[in-house]
Structure formats: C-alpha cells, structure tokens
C-alpha positions as CSV (number, residue, x, y, z in Angstrom):
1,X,53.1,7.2,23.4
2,X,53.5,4.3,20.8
3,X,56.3,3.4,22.3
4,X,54.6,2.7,25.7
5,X,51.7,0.9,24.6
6,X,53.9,-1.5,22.7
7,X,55.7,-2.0,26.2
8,X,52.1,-2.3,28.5
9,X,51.3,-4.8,25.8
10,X,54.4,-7.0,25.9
11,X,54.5,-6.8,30.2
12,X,50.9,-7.3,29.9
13,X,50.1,-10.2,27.1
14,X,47.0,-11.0,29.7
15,X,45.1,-7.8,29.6
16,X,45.9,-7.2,26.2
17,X,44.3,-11.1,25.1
18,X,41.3,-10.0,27.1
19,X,40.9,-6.5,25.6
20,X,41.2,-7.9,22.0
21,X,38.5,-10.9,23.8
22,X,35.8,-8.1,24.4
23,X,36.6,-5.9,21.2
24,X,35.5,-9.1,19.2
25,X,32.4,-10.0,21.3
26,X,30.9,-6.4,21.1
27,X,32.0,-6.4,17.8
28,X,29.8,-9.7,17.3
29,X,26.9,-8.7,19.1
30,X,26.8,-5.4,17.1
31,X,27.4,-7.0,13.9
32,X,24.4,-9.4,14.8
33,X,22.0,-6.3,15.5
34,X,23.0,-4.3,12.8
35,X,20.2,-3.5,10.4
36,X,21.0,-3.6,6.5
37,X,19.9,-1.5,4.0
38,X,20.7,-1.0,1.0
39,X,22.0,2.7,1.0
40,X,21.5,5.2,4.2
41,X,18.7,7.1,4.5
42,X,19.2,10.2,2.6
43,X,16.7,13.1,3.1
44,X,16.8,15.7,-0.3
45,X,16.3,19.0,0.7
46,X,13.4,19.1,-1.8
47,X,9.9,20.0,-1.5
48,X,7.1,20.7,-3.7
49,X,3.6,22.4,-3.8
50,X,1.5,21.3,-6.3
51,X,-2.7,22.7,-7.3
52,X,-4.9,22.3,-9.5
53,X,-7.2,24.8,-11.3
54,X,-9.8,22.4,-14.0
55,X,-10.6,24.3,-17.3
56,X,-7.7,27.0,-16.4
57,X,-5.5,28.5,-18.8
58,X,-1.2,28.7,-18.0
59,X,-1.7,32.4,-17.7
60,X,-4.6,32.4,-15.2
61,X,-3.0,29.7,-13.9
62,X,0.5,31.4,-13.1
63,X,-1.5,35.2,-12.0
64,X,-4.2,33.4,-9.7
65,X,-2.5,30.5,-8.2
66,X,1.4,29.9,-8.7
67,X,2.1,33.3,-8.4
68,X,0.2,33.8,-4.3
69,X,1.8,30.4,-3.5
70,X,5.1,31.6,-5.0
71,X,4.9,34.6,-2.8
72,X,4.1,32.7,0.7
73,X,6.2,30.1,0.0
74,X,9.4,32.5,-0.5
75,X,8.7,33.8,3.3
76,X,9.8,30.5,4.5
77,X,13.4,30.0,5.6
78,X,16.6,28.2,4.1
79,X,15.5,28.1,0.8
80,X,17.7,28.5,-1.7
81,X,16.4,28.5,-4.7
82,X,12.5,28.8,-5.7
83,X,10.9,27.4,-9.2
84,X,7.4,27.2,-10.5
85,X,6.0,25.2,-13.6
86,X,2.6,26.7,-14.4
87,X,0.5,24.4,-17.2
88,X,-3.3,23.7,-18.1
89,X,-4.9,23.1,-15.3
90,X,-2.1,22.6,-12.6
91,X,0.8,24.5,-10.5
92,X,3.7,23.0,-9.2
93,X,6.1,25.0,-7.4
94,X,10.3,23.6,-6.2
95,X,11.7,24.7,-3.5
96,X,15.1,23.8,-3.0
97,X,17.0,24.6,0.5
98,X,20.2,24.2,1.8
99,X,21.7,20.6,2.8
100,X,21.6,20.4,6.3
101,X,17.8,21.5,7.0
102,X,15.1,20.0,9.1
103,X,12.8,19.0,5.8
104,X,10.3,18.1,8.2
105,X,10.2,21.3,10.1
106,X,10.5,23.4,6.4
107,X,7.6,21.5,5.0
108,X,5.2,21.7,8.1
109,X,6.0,25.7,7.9
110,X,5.5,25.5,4.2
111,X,2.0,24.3,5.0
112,X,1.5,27.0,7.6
113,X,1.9,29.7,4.9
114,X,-0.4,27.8,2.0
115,X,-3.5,27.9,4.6
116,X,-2.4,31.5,5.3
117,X,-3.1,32.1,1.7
118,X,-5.9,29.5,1.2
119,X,-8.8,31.8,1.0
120,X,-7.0,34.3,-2.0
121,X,-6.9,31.3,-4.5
122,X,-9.9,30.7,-6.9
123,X,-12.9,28.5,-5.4
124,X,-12.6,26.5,-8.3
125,X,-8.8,25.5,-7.6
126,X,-7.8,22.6,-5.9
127,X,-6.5,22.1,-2.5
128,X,-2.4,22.8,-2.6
129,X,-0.4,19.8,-1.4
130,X,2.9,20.1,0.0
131,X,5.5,16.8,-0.9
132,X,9.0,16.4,0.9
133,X,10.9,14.5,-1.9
134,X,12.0,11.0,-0.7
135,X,14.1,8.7,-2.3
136,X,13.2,5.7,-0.2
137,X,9.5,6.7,-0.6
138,X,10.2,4.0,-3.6
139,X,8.3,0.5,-3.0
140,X,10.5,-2.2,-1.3
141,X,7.5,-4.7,-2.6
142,X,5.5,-5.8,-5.6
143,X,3.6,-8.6,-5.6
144,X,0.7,-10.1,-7.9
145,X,-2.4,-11.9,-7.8
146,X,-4.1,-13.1,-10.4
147,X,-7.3,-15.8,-11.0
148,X,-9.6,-18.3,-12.7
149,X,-12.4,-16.5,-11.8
150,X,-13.7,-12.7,-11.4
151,X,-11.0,-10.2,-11.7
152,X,-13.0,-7.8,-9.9
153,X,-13.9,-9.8,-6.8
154,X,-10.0,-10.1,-6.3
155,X,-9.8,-6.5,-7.0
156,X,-12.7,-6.1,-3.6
157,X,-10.4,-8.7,-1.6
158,X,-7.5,-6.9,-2.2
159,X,-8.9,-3.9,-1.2
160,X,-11.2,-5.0,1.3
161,X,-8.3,-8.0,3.1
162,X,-5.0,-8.6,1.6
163,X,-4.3,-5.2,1.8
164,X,-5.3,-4.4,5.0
165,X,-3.6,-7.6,6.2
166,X,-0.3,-5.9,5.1
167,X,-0.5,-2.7,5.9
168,X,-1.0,-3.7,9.9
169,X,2.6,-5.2,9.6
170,X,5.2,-3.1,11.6
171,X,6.9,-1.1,9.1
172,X,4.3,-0.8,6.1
173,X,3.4,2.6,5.4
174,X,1.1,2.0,2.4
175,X,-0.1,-0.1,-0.2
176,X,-1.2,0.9,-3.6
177,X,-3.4,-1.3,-5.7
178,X,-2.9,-1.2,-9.7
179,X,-4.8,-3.0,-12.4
180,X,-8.2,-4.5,-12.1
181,X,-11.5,-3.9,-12.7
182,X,-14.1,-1.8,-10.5
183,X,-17.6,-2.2,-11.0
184,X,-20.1,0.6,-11.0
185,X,-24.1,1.1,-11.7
186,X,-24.8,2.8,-15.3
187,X,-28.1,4.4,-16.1
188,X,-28.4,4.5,-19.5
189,X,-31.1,6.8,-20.6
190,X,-33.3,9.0,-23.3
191,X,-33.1,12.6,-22.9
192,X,-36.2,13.0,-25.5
193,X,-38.1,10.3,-23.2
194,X,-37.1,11.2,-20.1
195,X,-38.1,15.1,-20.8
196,X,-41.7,13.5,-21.8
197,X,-42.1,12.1,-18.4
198,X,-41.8,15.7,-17.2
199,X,-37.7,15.1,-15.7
200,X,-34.4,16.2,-16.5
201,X,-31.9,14.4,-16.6
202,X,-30.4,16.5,-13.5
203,X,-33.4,16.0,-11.6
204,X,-33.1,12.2,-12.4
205,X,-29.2,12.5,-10.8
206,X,-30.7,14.1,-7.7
207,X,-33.1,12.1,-7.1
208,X,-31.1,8.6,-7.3
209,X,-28.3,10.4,-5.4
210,X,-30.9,11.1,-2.3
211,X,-31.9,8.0,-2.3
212,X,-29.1,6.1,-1.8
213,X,-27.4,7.7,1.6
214,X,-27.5,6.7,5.3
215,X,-28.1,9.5,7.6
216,X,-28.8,9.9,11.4
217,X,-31.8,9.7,12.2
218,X,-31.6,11.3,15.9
219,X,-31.9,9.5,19.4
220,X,-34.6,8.2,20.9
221,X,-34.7,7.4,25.0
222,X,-35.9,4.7,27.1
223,X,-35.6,4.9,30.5
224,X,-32.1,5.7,31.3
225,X,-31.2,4.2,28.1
226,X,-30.6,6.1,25.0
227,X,-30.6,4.9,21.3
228,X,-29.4,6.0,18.4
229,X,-31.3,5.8,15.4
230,X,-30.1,5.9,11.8
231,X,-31.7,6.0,8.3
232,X,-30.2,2.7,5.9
233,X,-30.7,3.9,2.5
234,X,-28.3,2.7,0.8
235,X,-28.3,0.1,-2.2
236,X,-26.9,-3.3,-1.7
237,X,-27.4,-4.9,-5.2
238,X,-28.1,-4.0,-8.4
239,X,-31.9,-4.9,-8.1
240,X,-32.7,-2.4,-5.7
241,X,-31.5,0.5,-7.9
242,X,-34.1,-0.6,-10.8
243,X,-36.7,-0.9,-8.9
244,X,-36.3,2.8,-6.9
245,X,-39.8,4.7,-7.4
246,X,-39.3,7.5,-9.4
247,X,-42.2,10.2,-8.8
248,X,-43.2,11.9,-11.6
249,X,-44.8,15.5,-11.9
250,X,-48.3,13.8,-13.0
251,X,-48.7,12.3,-9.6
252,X,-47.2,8.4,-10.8
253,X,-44.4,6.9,-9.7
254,X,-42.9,4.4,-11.7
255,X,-39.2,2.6,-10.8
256,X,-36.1,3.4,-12.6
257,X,-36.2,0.5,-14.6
258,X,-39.5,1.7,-16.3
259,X,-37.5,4.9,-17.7
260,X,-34.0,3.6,-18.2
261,X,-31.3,0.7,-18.2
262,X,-29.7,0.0,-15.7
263,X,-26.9,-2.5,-15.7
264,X,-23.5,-3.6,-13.6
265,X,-20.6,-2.4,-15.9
266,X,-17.1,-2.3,-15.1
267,X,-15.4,1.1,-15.2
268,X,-13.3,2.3,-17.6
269,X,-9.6,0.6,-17.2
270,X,-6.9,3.3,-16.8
271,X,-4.3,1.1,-15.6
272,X,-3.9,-2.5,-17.1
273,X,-1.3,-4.9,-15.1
274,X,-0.5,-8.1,-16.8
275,X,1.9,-11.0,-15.0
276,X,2.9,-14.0,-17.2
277,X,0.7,-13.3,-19.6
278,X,-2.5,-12.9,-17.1
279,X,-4.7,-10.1,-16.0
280,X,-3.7,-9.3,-12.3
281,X,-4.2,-7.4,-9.2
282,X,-0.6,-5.8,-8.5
283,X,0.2,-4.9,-5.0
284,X,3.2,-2.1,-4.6
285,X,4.2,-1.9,-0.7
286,X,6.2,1.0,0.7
287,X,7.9,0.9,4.1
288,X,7.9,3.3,7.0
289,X,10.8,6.3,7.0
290,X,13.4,4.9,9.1
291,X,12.7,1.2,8.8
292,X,14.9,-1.3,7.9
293,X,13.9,-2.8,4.4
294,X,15.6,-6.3,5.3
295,X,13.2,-6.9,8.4
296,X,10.2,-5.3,6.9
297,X,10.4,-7.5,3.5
298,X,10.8,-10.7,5.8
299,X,7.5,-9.5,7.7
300,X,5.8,-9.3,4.7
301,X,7.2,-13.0,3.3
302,X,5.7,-14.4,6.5
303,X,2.6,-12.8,6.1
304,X,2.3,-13.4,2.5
305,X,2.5,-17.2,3.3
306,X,-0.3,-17.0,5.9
307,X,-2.4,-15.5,2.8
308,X,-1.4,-18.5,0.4
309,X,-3.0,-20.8,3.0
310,X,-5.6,-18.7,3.5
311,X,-6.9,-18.4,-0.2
312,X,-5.4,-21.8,-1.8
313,X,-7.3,-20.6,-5.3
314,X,-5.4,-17.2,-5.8
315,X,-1.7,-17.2,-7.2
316,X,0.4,-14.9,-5.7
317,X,3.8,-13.9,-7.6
318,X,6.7,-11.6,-6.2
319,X,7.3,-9.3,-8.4
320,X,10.1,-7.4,-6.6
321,X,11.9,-8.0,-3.4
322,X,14.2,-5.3,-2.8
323,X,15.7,-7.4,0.4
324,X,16.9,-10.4,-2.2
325,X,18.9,-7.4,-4.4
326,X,20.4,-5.9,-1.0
327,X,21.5,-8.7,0.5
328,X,23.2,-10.1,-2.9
329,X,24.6,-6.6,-2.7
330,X,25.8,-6.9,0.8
331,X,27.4,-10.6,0.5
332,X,29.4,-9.5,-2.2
333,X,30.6,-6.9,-0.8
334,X,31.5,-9.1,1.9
335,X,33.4,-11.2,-0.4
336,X,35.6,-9.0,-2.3
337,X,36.3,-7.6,1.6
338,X,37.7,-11.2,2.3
339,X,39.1,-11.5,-1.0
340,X,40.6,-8.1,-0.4
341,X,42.0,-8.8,3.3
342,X,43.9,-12.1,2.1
343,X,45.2,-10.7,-0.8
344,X,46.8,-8.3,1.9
345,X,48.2,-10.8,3.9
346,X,50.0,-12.6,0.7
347,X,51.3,-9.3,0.4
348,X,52.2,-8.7,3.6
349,X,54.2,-12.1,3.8
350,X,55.9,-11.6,0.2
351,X,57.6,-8.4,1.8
352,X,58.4,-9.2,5.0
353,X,59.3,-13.4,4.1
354,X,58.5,-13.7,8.1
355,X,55.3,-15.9,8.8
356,X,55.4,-14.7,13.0
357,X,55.2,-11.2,12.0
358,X,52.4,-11.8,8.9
359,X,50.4,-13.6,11.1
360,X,50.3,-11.1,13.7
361,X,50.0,-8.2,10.9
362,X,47.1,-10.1,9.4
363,X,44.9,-10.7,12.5
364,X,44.4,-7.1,13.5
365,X,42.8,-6.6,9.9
366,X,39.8,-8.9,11.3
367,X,40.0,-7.5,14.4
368,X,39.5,-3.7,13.1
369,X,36.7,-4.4,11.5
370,X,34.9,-5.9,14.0
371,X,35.7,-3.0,16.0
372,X,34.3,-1.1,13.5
373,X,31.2,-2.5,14.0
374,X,30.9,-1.3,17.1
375,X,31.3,2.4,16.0
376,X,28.3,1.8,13.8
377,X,25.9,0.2,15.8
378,X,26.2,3.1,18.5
379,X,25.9,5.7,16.1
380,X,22.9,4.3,14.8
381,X,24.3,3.5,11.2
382,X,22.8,0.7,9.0
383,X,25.1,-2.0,7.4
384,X,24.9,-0.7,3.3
385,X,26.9,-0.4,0.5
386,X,28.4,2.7,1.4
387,X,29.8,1.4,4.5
388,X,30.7,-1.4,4.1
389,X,33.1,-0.5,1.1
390,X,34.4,2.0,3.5
C-alpha cells in the first residue's frame, strides 16, 4: 500500500502539490476559527446538596435533615460513592458518580427527589440546594473601581449599571460585587419610653414595615378602557421615614422622629476590598459553560472602555484577566513547538548529511500540524495547553 502511494505521488507530482495546497488552506482557515482556552472543559462528576437548619444541633441536624436527603439522594443512579458532613446549623451531602455521566441529567434528578422529600424536613430548615461542581465556574475577570467621592454611591452604580452593562455581554453568566458600603435606615430607640407610649417595640416593627410597601390597589374602568391602580407607599428618602405618624393607643399620633432616632447608617462591612491602597468596589465576572474565555474577556475589554468614557471620574483597574495568562500560555507553547520542530530538522540533516531529503523530511512536519488542525476544529476541540503539547 506504501509502496503505491509513493508511486501515485511520483506519476502524479500535480495532484499531489494540490492536495498538500488544500490540506494547508483548511488547515489555515481552521486554525483561524479555533477558539483558545486555556484547558478543555472538564465536567467533575461531582454534586452536592447542601441545607440549613438555624439554632440546630449536629445531631438533630444529621436525624432530621442529612439523614432523609441521604436517603433520596442514594435512589438516584450512577453514583458511586455518597458522603454527608453534618455541623451546627448546616448539611452538606457529596455525591460522587462515575466518569462518563450526564452531570446535568444526575443533578436535575437529584432535584426531583429533594422536592419529593421536601415536606418531611423541619419548617425551620432551609431550602436544599443542589451544586454540580465546576472547575471553570472560576471568574475569568476581576476588575476594580474605586473614588474620590461616596463609596456607597459607586456601590448603587455598580449594582444598579456597570453591572448590568456586563452581564448583557454574550458569554457573561454573572457578576458578583465585593467590598463597599450599603446604606440602610436605623431606628434607634428606648424600650422604657417606648412601653410608656403604650408600644412595643414589635408593634413599632409592624407598623413601619406596613407602611412602607406598594400594593395593587385593583382596577378601575372607563369606557372600554381599564386601569390599573396601585398603592405607592414606599419611602424615598430618609425624611419621610421620621416623619411617618405613629398612632398611639391614647388616640395621638405623633411621627417617628418624636419617639426615636432615626438616621442613614452604613451597614455593617463583612467584606472589605482594598486596590492600591484604596477602598474599592471589586467586580468578579464568570463566563457562560461552554464559552470561550479568549472572546468573552475581549467583549468585556471593549465594554469596559465604553464605561471609562462613560464615567471619566471613576478609576477602573483590571485586577485579573485570565485571556492575558492563556494566551502567554499558548504562545509559548507555540514557541518551544518551533523550537522543537527545527531542532528536528538539524537533527534530521546531521544523520542523513543530504539537504534534498531534509528539506523534504522537514516540510511535512508543518504540514501535519496544520492538518491537525483540521481534526480539531471538526471535532469541536478548543486550542489549549493540553493540545497543543500533544
């Protein structure tokens, strides 16, 4: 068989030139459309249930709660191995299957059998959640913005804009928001005076709660036209809460103000981020399962300079970038590949001291790879690490 294709290709030096001709343009054009990634996508066969039970021992915690879900979880199929961690307050069961299984079929049933089972757990016990684990859940983007002025307007406009500005880009799954501050009303009041006035401080909780809602108010017709009416209750600045009426059982009503103090505080900081020695707002941006990281991070550059035009006073730092370390990654694996494929042909041409036959030897090293190419663009495979060094 070798033996004739090495005669068709010396009767036919024609066909064989063109041949090589389209192997290196498909080649090309693949090469050009192949998305780069770091790694593959690799799905673990890892999922996990976790609950919550407040005030909850880890012995009513594992009879009331890990042990039902442990026993409708187990019905499910494929798994291999089932583990439960049962602590103060929470449950968290692992169920590990065998490589090779739909996770998104094996978590979609696991869910089916927690809502079986919903109605056996406490009432005082949290919703279970079901997690497939994924390794390129991680964020591909971390960015920062930090101020002269209010940190907690920037926390609003990255909640209310930058955020949403991001997360309509194709290939954004989320973004989380760290750091800042958050305001929030306080009502600082005396028990001893407030039990005087004939209120508790419960009562004093329901009533501020009912009065700041919006509710439907109904529908109302004119003609053939209906409207739909609806009930604004709720408070817009800080003013309106102190001066709420506040009835009292003698018949007076006084406003909040007249009973307590009530002031715009900050809530308390759990998470403090810091860039260059500044308080800032950090944005962490994960992409979509089964989008490339490249092409998403280079969506997110372009939109991130529309931003800086857009709000001249805000300094916006990239944190982290993941498309800068994988194309580092991927251009020098590309060099030690040229490196390597030279080296090759010196070899070549020390052993066989005949530059005609190096030569040839030495050009179908380029032209495999391209070739290879192909195979990987029509199998769907993106340009990583792991292939390329293959």
């Amino acid at each position: 068989m070798l033996l004739n294709l090495s005669k068709f290709s010396v009767k036919r030096p024609v066909t064989i030139t063109m041949l090589v001709l389209i192997v290196i343009i498909l080649g090309a054009i693949s090469l050009a459309e192949l998305p780069i990634d770091l790694f593959p996508e690799i799905e673990v066969p890892v999922a996990i249930v976790t609950s919550s039970f407040p005030g909850a021992g880890p012995q009513e915690v594992e009879n009331l709660v890990t042990k039902p879900l442990e026993g409708a979880i187990a019905t499910v199929g494929n798994i291999e191995e089932l583990s439960s961690i049962s602590s103060e307050g929470s449950s968290t069961i692992v169920a590990q299957f065998g490589f090779g299984v739909d996770m998104n079929r094996a978590t979609l049933e696991m869910r089916e059998r927690v809502d079986l089972i919903r109605g056996a757990l406490p009432e005082e016990a949290g919703e279970p959640i079901v997690i497939q684990i994924d390794p390129n859940a991680l964020p591909i983007y971390q960015l920062a913005l930090s101020t002269d002025g209010d940190l907690s307007g920037l926390q609003s406009l990255a909640e209310d804009t930058i955020s949403q500005r991001f997360e309509r880009i194709d290939g954004v799954a989320s973004v989380d928001i760290l750091g800042g501050f958050q305001n929030e009303v306080e009502v600082a009041i005396n028990p001893n005076e407030l039990s005087n006035l004939g209120l508790s401080v419960t009562q004093l909780s329901q009533i501020i709660s009912s009065s700041n809602l919006n509710l439907p108010g109904g529908s109302v017709r004119n003609g053939d036209q209906e409207y739909s009416i609806r009930i604004t209750g709720e408070f817009d600045d800080i003013e309106e809460v102190r001066s709420m009426a506040i009835p009292l059982s003698s018949g007076q009503v006084l406003s909040l103000s007249d009973i307590a103090q009530v002031n715009l505080v900050n809530k308390d900081v759990s998470t403090i981020s810091r860039t260059n020695g500044r308080d800032s707002i950090n944005l962490s941006l994960q992409k979509q399962s089964g989008k490339n990281t490249v092409e998403v991070s280079n969506l997110i550059n372009e939109e991130l300079e529309k931003i800086k035009s857009d709000y001249p006073d805000i300094e916006v730092d990239v944190v982290l970038d993941s498309a800068e370390f994988i194309t580092l990654s991927i251009r020098a694996v590309i060099l030690n590949t040229l490196i390597g494929s030279v080296l090759a042909v010196l070899i070549l041409y020390i052993f066989l001291k005949n530059i005609r036959t190096t030569i040839i030897i030495g050009l179908s090293i380029p032209i495999s790879l391209i070739a290879s190419f192909i195979l990987l663009f029509f199998n769907d495979v993106t340009l990583n690490i792991l292939t390329l060094g293959g």
